[in-house]
N, C-alpha and C positions, 0 to 999 in steps of 0.2 A: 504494500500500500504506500502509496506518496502522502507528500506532506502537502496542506492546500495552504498555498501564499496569491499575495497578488506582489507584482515587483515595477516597477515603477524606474525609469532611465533619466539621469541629470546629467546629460551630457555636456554642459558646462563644470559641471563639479567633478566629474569623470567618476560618479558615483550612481552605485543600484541599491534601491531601498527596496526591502522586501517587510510585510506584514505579513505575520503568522497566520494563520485566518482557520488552527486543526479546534482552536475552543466551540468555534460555529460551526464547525462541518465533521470536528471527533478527526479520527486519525494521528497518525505520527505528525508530530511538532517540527517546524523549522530546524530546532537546536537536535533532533533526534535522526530528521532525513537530510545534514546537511550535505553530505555528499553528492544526493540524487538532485538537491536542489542547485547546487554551485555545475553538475552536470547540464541540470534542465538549462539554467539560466548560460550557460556556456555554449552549450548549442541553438541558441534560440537568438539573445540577443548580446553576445558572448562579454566575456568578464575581462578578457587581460588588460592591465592598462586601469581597472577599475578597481573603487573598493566595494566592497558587497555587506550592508549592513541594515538589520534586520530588527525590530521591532516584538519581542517575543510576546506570548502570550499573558506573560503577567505584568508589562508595558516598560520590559527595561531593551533597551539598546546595546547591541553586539556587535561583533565584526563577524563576519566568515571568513577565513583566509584562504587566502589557494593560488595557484601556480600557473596560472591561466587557463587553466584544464579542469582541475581536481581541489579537493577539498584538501587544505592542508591544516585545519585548528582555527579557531575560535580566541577573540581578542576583545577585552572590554574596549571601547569608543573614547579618545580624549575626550577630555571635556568639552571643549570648544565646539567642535562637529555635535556630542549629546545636545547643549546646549541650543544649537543650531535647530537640531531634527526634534526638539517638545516646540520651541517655539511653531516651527510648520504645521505639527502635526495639530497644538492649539489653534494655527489659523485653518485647521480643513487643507492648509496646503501638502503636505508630506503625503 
C-alpha cells in the first residue's frame, strides 16, 4: 500500500512540499513510505537539485533526503524555511 500525499512544486525555491494526507484516507504515512514516495515524486516531477519536505501528520515539518533517485534519511527543517512553510501554510498558501 502507498502513502496518500498531495506535493506541491516551488520552483523558484527549488523546493517540493509534500502533505501527508494517510490521517484522511488510513494507510502508510509519509515518514513510513518514504522511499516509495521520494521514488513517486522522482519519477513524476523529479527531485535532484530539490529539497523535498513534508508536513506530517501530526503538523510538524521534515526533510526527506535523497540522492536524486532514492531515499536516503530524514532531517529536521532549519528554522528559517519551518518558519517560512506555518507562515504559508497559515495563509492557505503552502
Amino acid at each position: 500500500m502507498r502513502a496518500n500525499y498531495s506535493a506541491e512544486l516551488y520552483v523558484e525555491r527549488a523546493l517540493i512540499l509534500v502533505r501527508d494526507r494517510s490521517d484522511v484516507s488510513g494507510g502508510p504515512t509519509v515518514t513510513n513510505a518514504a522511499e516509495s514516495v521520494i521514488a513517486d515524486l522522482a519519477a513524476g516531477m523529479g527531485v535532484k537539485g530539490r529539497r523535498v519536505v513534508y508536513l506530517d501528520t501530526l503538523g510538524v515539518w521534515d526533510e526527506l533526503l535523497h540522492d536524486g533517485e532514492r531515499f536516503t534519511g530524514y532531517a529536521p527543517l532549519d528554522l528559517e524555511l519551518a518558519a517560512q512553510l506555518v507562515k504559508l501554510e497559515r495563509r492557505g498558501s503552502a
